[in-house]
Backbone of each chain as ProteinMPNN parsed JSONL, in Angstrom:
{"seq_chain_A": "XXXXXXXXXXXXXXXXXXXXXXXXXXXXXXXXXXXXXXXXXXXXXXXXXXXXXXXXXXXXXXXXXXXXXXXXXXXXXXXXXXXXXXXXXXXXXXXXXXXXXXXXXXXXXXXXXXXXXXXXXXXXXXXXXXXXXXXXX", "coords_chain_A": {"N_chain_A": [[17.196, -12.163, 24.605], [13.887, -12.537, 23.279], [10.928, -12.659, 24.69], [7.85, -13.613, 23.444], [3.94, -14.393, 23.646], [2.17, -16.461, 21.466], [-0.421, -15.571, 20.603], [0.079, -12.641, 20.404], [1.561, -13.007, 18.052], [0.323, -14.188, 16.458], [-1.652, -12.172, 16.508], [0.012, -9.479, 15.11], [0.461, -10.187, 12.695], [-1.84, -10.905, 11.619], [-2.403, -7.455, 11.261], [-0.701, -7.394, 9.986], [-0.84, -8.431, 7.39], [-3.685, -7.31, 6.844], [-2.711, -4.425, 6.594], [-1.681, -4.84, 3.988], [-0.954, -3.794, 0.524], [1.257, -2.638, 2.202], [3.908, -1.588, 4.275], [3.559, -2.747, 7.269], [3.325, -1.484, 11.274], [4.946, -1.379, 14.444], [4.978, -0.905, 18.443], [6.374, -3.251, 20.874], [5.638, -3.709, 24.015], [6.924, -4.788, 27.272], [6.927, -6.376, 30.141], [8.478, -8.021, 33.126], [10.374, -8.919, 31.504], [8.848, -10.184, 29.325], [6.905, -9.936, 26.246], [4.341, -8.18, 26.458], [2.207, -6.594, 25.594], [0.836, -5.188, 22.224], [1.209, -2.462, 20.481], [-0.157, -1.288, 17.892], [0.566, 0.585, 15.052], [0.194, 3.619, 12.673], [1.214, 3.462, 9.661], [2.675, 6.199, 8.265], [3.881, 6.22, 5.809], [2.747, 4.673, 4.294], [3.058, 2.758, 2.343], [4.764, 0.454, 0.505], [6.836, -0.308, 0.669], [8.685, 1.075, 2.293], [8.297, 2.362, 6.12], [7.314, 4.537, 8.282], [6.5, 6.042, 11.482], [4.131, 7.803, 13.177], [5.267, 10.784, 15.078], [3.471, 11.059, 17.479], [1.57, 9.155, 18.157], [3.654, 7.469, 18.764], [4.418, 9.152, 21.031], [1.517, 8.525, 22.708], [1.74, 5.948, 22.937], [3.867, 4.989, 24.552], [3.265, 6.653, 26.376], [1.171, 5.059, 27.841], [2.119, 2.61, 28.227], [4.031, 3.434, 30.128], [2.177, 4.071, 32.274], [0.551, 1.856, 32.081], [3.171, 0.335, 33.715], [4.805, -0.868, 31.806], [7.456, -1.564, 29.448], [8.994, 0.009, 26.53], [9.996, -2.467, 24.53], [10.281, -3.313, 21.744], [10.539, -2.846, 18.191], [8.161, -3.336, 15.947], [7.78, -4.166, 12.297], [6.411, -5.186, 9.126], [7.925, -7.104, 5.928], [6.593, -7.022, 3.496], [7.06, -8.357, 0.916], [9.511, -9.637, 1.365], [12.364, -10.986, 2.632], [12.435, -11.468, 6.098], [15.01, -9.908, 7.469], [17.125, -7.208, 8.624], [16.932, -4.562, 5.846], [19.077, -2.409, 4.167], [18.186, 0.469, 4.58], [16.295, -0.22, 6.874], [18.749, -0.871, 8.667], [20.193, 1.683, 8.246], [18.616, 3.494, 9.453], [18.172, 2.971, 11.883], [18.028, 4.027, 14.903], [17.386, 4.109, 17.589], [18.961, 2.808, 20.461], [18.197, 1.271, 22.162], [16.092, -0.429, 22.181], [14.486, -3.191, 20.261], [14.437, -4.443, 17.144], [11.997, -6.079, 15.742], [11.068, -8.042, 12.546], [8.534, -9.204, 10.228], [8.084, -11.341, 8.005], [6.145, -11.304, 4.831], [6.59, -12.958, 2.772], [6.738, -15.632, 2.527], [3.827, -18.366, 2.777], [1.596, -19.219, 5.217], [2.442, -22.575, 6.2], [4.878, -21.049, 7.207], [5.312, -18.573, 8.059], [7.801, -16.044, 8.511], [9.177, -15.007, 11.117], [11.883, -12.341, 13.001], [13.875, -11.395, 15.502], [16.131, -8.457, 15.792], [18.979, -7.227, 17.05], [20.373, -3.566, 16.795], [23.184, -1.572, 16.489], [24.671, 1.415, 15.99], [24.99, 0.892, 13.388], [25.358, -1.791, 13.193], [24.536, -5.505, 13.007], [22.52, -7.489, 15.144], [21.551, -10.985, 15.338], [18.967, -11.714, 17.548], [17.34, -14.186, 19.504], [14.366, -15.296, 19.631], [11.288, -16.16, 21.331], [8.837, -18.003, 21.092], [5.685, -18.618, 22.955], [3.434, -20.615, 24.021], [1.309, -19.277, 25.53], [0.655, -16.061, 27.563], [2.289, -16.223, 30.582]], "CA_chain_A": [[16.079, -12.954, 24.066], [12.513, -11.927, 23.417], [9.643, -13.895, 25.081], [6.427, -13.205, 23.001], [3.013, -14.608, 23.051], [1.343, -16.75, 20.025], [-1.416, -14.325, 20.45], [0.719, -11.168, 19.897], [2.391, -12.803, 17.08], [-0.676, -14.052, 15.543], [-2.027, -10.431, 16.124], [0.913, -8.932, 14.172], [0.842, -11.045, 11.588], [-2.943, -10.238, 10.867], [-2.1, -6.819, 10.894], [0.59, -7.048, 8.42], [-1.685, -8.798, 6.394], [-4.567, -6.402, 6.663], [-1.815, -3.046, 5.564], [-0.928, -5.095, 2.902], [0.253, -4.008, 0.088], [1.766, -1.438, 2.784], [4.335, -2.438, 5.546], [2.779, -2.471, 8.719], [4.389, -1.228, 12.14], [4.462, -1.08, 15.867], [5.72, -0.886, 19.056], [6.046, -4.043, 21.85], [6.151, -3.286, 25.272], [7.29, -5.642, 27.996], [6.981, -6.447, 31.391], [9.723, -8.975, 33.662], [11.291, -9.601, 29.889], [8.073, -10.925, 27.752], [6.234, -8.969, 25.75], [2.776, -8.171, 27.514], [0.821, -5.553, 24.646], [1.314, -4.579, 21.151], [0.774, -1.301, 19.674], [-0.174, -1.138, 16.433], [0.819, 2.37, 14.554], [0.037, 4.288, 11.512], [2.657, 3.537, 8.197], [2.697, 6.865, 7.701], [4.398, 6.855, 4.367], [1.335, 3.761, 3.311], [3.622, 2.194, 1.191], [5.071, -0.911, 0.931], [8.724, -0.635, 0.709], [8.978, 1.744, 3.444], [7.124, 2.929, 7.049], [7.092, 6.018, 9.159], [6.128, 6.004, 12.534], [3.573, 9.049, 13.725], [5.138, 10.498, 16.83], [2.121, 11.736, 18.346], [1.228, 8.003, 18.338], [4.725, 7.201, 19.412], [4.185, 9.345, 22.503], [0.608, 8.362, 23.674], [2.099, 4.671, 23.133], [5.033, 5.286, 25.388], [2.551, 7.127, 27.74], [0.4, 4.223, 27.935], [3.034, 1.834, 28.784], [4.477, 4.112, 31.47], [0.981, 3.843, 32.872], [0.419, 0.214, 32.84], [4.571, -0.455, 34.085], [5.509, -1.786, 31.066], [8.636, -1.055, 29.304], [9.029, -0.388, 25.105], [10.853, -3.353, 24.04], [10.908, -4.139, 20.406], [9.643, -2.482, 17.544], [8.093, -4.372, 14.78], [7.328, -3.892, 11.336], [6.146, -5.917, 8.528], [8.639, -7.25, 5.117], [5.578, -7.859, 2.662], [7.823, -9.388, -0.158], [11.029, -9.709, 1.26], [12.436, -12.07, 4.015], [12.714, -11.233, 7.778], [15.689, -9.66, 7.945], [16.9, -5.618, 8.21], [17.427, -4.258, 4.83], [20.37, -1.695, 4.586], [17.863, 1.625, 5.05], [16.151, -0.424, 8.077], [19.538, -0.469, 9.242], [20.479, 2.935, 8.673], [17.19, 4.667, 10.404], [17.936, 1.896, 13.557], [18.691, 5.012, 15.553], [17.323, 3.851, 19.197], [19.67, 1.452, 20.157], [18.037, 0.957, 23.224], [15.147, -1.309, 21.416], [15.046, -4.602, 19.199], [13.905, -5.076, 15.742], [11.232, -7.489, 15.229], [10.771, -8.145, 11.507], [7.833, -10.283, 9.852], [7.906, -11.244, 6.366], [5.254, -12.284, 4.145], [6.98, -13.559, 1.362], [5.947, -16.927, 1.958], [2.545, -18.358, 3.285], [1.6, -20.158, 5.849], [2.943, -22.426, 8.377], [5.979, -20.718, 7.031], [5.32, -16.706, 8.773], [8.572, -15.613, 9.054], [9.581, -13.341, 12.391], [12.957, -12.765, 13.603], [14.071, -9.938, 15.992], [17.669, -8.307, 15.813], [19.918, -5.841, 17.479], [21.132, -2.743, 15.456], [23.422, -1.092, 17.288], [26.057, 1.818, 15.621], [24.757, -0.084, 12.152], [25.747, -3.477, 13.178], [23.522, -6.297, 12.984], [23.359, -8.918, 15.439], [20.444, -11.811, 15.341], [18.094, -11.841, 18.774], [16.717, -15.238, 19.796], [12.96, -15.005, 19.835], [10.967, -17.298, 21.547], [7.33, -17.405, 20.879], [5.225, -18.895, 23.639], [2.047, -21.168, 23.709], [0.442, -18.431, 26.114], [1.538, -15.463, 28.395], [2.037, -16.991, 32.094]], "C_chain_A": [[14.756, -12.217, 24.291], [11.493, -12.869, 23.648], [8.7, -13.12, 23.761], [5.279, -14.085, 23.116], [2.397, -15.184, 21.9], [0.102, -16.113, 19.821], [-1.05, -13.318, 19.841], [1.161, -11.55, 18.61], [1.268, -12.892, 15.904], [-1.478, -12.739, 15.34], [-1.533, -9.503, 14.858], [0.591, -9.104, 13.237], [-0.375, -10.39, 10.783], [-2.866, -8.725, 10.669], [-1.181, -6.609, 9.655], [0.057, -7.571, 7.057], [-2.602, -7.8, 6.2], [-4.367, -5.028, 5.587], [-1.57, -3.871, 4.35], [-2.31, -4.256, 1.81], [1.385, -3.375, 0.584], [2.611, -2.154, 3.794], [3.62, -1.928, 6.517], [4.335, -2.421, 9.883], [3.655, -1.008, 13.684], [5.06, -1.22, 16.624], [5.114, -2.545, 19.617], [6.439, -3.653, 23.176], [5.878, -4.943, 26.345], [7.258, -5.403, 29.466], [7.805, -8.056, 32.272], [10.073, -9.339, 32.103], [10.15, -10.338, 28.614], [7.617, -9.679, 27.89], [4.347, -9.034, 25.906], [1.686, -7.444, 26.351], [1.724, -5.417, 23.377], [1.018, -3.393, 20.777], [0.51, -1.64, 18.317], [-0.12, 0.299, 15.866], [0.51, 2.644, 13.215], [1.391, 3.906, 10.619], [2.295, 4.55, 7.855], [3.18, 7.452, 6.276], [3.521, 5.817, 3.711], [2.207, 3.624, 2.416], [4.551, 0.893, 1.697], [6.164, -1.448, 0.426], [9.569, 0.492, 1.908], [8.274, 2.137, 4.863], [7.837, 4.144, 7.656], [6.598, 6.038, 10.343], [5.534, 7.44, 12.845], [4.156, 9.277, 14.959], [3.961, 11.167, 17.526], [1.689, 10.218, 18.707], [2.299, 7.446, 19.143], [4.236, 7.472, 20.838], [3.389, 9.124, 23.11], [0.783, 6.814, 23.512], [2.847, 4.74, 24.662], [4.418, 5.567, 26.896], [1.988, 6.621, 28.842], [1.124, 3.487, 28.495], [3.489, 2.16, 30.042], [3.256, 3.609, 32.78], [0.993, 2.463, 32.933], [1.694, -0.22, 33.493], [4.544, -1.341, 33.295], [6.204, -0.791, 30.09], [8.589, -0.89, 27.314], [10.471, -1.186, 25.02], [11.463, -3.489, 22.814], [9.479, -2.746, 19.501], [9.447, -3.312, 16.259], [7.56, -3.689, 12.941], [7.328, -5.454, 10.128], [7.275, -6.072, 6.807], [7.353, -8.173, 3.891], [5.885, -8.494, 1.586], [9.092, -9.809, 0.018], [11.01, -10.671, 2.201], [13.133, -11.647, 5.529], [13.96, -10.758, 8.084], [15.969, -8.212, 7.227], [17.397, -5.3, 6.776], [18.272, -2.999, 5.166], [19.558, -0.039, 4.931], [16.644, 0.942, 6.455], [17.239, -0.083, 9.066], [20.049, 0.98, 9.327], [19.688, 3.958, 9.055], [17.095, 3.631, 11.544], [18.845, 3.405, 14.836], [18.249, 4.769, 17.073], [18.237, 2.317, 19.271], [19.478, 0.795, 22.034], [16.754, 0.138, 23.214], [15.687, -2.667, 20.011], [14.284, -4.102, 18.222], [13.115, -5.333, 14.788], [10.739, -7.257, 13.55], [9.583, -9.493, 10.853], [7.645, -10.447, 8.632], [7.11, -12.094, 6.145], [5.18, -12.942, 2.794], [6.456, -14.857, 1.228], [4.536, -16.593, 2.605], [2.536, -19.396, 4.194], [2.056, -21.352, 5.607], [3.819, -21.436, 8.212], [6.307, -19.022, 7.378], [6.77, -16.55, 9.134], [8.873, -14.482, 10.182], [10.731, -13.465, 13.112], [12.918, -10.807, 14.313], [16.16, -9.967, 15.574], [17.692, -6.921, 16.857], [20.37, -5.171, 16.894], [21.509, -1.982, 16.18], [24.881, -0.214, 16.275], [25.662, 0.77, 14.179], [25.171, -1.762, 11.805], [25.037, -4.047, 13.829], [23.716, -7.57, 14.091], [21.666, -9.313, 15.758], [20.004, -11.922, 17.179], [17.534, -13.446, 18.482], [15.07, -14.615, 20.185], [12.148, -15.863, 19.931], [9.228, -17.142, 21.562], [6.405, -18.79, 21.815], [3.743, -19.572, 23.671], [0.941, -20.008, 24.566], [1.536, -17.607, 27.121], [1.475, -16.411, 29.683], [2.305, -16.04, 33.009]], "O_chain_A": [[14.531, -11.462, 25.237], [11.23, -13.784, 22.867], [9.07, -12.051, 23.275], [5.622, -15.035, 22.413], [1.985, -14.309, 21.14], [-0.39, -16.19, 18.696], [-1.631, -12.942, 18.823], [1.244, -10.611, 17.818], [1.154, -12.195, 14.895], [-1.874, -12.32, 14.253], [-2.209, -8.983, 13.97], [0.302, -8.097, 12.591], [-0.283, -9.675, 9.785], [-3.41, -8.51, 9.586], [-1.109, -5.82, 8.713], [0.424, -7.228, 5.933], [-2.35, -7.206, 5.152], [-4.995, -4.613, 4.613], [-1.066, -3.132, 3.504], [-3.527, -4.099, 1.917], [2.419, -3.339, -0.083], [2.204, -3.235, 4.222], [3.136, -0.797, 6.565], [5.492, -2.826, 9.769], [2.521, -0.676, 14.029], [6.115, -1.733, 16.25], [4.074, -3.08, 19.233], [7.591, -3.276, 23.389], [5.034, -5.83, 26.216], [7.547, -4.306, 29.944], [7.509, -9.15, 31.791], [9.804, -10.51, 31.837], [10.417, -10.812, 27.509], [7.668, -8.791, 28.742], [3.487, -9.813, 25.494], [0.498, -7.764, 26.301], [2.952, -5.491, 23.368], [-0.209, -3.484, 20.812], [1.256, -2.448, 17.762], [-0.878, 1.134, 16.359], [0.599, 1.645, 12.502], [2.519, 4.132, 11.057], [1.429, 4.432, 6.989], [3.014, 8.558, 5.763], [3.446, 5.955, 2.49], [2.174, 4.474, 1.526], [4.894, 0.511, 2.816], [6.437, -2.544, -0.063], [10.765, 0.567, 2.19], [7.108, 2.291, 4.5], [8.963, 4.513, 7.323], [5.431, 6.083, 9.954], [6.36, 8.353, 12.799], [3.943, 8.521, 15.907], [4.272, 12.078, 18.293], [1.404, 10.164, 19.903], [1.978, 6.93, 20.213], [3.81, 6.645, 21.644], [3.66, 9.257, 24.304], [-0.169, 6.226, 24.025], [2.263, 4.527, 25.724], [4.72, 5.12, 28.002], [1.98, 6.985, 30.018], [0.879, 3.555, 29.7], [3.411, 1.376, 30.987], [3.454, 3.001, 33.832], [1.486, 1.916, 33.92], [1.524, -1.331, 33.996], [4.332, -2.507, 33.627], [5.844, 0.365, 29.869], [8.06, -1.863, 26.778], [11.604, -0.79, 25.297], [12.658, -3.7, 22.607], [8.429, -2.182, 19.812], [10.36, -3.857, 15.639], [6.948, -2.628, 12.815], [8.021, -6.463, 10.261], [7.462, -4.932, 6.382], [7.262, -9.362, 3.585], [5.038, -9.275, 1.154], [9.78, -10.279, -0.888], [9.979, -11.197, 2.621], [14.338, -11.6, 5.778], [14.278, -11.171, 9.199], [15.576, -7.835, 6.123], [18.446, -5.887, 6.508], [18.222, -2.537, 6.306], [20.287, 0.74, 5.546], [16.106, 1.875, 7.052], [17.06, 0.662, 10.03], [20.315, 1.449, 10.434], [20.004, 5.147, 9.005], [16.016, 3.448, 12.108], [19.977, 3.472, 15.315], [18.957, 5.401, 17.857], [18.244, 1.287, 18.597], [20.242, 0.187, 22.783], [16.265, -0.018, 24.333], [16.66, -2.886, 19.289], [13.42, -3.274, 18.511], [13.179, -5.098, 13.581], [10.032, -6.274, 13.326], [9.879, -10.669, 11.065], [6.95, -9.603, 8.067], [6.992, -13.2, 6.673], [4.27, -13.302, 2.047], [5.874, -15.28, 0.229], [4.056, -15.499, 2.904], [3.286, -20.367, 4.094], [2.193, -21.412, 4.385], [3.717, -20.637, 9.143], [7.31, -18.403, 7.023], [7.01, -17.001, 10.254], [8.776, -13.267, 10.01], [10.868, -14.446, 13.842], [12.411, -9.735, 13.982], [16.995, -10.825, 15.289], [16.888, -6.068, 17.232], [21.086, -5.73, 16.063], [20.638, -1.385, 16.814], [25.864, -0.849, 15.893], [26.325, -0.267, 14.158], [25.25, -2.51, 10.83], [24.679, -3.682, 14.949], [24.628, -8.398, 14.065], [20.792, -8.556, 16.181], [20.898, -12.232, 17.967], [17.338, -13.837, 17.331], [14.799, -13.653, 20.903], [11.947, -16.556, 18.933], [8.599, -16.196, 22.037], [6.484, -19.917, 21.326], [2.849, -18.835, 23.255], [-0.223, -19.949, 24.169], [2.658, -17.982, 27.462], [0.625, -17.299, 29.746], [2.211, -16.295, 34.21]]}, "seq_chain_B": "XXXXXXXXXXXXXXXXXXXXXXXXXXXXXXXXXXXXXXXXXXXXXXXXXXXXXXXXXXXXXXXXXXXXXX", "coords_chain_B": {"N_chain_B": [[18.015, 21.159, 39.558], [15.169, 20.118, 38.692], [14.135, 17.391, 36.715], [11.649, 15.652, 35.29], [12.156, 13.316, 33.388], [11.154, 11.527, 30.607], [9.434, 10.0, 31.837], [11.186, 9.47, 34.234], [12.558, 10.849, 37.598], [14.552, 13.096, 37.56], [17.728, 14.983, 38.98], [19.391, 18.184, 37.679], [22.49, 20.177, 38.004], [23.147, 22.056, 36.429], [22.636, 25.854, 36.318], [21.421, 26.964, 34.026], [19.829, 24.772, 31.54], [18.984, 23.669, 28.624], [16.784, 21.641, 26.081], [19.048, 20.803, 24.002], [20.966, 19.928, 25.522], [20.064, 18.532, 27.332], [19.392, 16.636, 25.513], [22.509, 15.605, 24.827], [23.417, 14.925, 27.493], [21.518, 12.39, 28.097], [22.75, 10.855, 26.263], [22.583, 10.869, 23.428], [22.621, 10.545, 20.411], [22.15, 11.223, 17.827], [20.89, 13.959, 17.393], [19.096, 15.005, 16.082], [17.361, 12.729, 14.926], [15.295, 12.571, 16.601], [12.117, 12.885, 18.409], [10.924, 15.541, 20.518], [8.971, 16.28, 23.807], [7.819, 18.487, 25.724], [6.286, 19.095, 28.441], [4.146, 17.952, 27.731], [3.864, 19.469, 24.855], [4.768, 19.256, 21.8], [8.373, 20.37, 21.014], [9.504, 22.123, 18.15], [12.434, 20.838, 16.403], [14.289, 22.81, 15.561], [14.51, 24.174, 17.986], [15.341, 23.301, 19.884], [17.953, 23.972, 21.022], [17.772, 26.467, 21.75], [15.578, 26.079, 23.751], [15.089, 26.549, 26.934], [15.06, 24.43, 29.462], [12.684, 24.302, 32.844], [12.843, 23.91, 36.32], [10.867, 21.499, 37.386], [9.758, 20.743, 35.121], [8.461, 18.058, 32.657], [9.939, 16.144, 30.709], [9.418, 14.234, 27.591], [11.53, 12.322, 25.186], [11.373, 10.83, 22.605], [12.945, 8.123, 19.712], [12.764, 8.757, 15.96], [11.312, 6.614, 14.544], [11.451, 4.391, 11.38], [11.753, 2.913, 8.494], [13.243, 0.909, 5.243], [13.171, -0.105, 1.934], [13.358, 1.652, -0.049]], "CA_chain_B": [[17.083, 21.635, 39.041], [14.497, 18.672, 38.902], [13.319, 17.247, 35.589], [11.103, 14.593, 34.666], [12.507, 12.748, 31.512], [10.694, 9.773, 29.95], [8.872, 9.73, 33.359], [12.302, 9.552, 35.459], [13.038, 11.688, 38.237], [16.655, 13.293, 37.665], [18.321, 16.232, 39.373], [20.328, 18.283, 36.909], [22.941, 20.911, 38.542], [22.99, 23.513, 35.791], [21.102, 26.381, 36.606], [20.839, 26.684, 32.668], [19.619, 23.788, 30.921], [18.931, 23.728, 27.284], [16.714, 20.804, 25.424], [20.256, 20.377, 23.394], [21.706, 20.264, 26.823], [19.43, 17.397, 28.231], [19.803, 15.231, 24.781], [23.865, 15.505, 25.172], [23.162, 14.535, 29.049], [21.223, 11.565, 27.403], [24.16, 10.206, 24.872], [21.478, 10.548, 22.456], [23.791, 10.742, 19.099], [21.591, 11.924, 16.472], [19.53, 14.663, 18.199], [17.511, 15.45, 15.176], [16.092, 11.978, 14.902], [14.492, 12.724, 18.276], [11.07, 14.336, 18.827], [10.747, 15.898, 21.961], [7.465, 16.898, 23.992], [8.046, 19.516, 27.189], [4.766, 19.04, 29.528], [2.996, 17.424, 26.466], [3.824, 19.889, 23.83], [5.847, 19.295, 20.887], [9.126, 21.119, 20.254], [10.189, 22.063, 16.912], [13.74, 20.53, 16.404], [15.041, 23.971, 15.608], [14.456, 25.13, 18.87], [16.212, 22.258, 20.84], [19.208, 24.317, 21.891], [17.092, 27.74, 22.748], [14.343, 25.838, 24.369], [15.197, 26.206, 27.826], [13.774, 23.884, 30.767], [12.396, 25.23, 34.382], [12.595, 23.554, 37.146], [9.703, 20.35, 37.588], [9.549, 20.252, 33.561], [8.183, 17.336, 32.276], [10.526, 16.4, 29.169], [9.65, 12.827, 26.832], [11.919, 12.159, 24.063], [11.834, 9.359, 21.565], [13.573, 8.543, 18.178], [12.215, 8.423, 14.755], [11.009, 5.297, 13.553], [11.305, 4.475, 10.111], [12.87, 1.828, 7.933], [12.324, 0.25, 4.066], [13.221, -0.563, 0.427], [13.957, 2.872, -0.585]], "C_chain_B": [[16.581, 20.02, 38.764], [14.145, 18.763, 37.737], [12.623, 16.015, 35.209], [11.446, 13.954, 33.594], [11.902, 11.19, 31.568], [10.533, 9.041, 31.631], [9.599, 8.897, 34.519], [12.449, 10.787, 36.175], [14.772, 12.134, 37.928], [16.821, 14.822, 38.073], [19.374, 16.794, 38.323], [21.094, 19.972, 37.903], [23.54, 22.09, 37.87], [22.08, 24.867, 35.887], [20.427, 27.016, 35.062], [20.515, 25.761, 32.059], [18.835, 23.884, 29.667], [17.563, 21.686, 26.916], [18.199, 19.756, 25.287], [20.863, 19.952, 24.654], [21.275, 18.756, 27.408], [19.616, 16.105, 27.518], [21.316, 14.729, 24.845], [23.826, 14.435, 26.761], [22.592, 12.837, 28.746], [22.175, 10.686, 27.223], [22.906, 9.962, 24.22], [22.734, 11.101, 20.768], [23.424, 11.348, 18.186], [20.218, 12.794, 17.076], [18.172, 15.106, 16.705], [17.097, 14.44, 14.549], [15.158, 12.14, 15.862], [13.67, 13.677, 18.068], [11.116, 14.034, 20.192], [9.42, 17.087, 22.483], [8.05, 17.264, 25.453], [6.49, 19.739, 27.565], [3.713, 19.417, 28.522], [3.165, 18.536, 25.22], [5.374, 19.648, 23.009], [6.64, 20.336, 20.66], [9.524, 20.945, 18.831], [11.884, 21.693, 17.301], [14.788, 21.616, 16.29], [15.425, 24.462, 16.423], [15.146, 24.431, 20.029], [17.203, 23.078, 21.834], [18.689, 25.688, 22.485], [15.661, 27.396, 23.369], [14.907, 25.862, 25.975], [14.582, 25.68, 29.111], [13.992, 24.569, 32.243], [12.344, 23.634, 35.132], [10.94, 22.494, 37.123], [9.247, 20.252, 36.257], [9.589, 19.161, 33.243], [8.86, 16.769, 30.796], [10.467, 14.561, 28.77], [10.576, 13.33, 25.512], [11.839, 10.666, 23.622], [12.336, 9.382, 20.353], [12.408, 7.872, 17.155], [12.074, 7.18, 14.708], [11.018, 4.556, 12.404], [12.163, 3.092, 9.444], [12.318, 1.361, 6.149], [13.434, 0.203, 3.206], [14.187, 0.651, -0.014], [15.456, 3.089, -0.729]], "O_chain_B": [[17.297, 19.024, 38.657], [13.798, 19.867, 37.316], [13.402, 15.235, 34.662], [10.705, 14.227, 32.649], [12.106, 10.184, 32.247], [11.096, 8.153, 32.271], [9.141, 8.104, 35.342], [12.48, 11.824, 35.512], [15.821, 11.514, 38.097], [16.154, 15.726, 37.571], [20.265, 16.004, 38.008], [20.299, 20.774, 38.393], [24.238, 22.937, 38.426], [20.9, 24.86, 35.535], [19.274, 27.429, 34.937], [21.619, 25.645, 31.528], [17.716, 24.335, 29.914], [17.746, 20.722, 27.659], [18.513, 18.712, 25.86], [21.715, 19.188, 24.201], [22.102, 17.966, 27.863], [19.846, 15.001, 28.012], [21.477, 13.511, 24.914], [24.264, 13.287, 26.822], [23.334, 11.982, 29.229], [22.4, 9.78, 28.026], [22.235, 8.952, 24.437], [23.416, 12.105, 20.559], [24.209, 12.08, 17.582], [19.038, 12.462, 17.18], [16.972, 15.352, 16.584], [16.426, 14.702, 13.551], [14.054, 11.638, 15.65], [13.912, 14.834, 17.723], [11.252, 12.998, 20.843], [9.029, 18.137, 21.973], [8.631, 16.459, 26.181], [5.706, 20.484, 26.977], [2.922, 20.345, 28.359], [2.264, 18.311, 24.412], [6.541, 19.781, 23.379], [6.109, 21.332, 20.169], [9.832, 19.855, 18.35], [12.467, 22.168, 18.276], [15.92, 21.499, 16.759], [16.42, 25.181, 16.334], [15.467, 25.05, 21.044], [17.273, 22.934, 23.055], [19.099, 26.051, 23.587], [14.759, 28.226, 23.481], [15.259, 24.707, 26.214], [13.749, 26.318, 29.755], [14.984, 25.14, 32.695], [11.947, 22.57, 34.658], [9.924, 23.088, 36.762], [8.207, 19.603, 36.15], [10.727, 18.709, 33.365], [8.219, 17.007, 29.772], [11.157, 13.726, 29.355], [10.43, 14.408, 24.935], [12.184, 9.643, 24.214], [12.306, 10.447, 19.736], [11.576, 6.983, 17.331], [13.133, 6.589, 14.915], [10.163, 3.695, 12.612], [13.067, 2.469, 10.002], [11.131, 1.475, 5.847], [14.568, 0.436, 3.624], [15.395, 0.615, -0.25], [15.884, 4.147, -1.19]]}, "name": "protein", "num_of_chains": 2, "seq": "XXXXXXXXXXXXXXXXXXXXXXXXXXXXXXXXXXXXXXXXXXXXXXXXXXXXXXXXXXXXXXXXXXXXXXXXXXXXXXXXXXXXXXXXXXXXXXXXXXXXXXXXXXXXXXXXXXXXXXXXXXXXXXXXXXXXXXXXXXXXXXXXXXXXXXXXXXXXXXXXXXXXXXXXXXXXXXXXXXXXXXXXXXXXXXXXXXXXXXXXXXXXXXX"}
C-alpha cells in the first residue's frame, strides 16, 4: 500500500494539468512507508502519449532523497486522455521492479481525478491500494 | 574491494570488477536500461563491461523511465 498526502496528490494533479497537452512525470520518495516529497521531472519527449525521464534529473533526485533519508518509492506520471491504468508500452518500459506505478488520468474532471498505483513486475500487472491522506502525520 | 553503490557500503571480493560485473552482482536484467554515474560522472553504456571500478568508487545506477501511447 501507498500512503500519500492530499497535498502531494493535489500537487501532481496541478502539474499534470499545467504539461498538458504533454504527460507529466515524477518521482515519490518515502519515508516509514508514506510518501514525504514529490519530484517533479522533465517529459523529455513533451508529448502527450508518451514521457522520458532526464537522468541527470533522475540522479540529483535520487541524490536528494539519499540526503534527506528518504527512499524512491513510486513513480508517477500523468494519462491526459486515457484512464489510470498502465497501457501495454507503460508496461513494457516498467523495468525497475523495485518501484510502483502511480498513474493519474485526466480524462474526466473534477471530483472525479483519477490516481491508481500498480506493481509491474516481469510485465505483470498487479493493482496497489493507495490511500490518500487528509494530511502527512 | 569496497564500493559505494546507490549510497550502500558493499565489499566486493574480486580483485577485478567490471561496471557489467557490478550490474550482474545487482540482478539488474536489462543492463542497458540502466544509466550509471562512477563518482558523479556518467558512463556511456558501451563501456559498462571495460569500465573498471577501484577500490572506494562511488557507483549510482538507476533505470530508464519511460512509458506511453506509442
Amino acid at each position: 500500500m501507498i500512503r500519500i498526502g492530499k497535498k502531494t496528490v493535489t500537487a501532481i494533479i496541478a502539474q499534470a494539468r499545467k504539461e498538458l497537452p504533454n504527460e507529466a512525470c515524477g518521482y515519490l520518495a518515502a519515508q516509514d512507508d508514506r510518501i514525504a516529497r514529490h519530484y517533479p521531472m522533465t517529459n523529455t519527449d513533451a508529448a502527450g502519449d508518451h514521457f522520458s525521464m532526464d537522468p541527470a534529473e533522475q540522479f540529483a533526485a535520487v541524490k536528494d532523497m539519499r540526503e534527506r533519508g528518504l527512499k524512491l518509492r513510486a513513480v508517477y506520471h500523468s494519462h491526459p486522455e486515457t484512464p489510470a491504468r498502465p497501457s501495454a508500452e507503460d508496461i513494457r518500459l516498467a523495468y525497475d521492479p523495485n518501484v510502483s506505478y502511480v498513474i493519474i488520468s485526466l480524462a474526466d474532471t473534477e471530483p472525479t481525478i483519477d490516481i491508481k498505483s500498480f506493481i509491474i513486475k516481469d510485465e505483470q500487472v498487479s493493482p496497489e491500494e493507495l490511500k490518500i491522506e487528509e494530511e502527512h502525520k | 574491494m569496497h564500493i559505494t553503490v546507490n549510497g550502500e557500503s558493499k565489499e566486493f571480493n574480486q580483485a577485478e570488477f567490471s561496471i557489467a560485473d557490478l550490474l550482474e552482482e545487482a540482478e539488474v536484467d536489462s543492463p542497458e536500461m540502466v544509466s550509471v554515474q562512477v563518482n558523479g560522472s556518467v558512463i556511456d553504456r558501451s563501456h559498462y563491461a571495460d569500465t573498471t571500478l577501484k577500490d572506494d568508487d562511488e557507483v549510482d545506477f538507476l533505470y530508464f523511465m519511460g512509458g506511453g501511447r506509442r
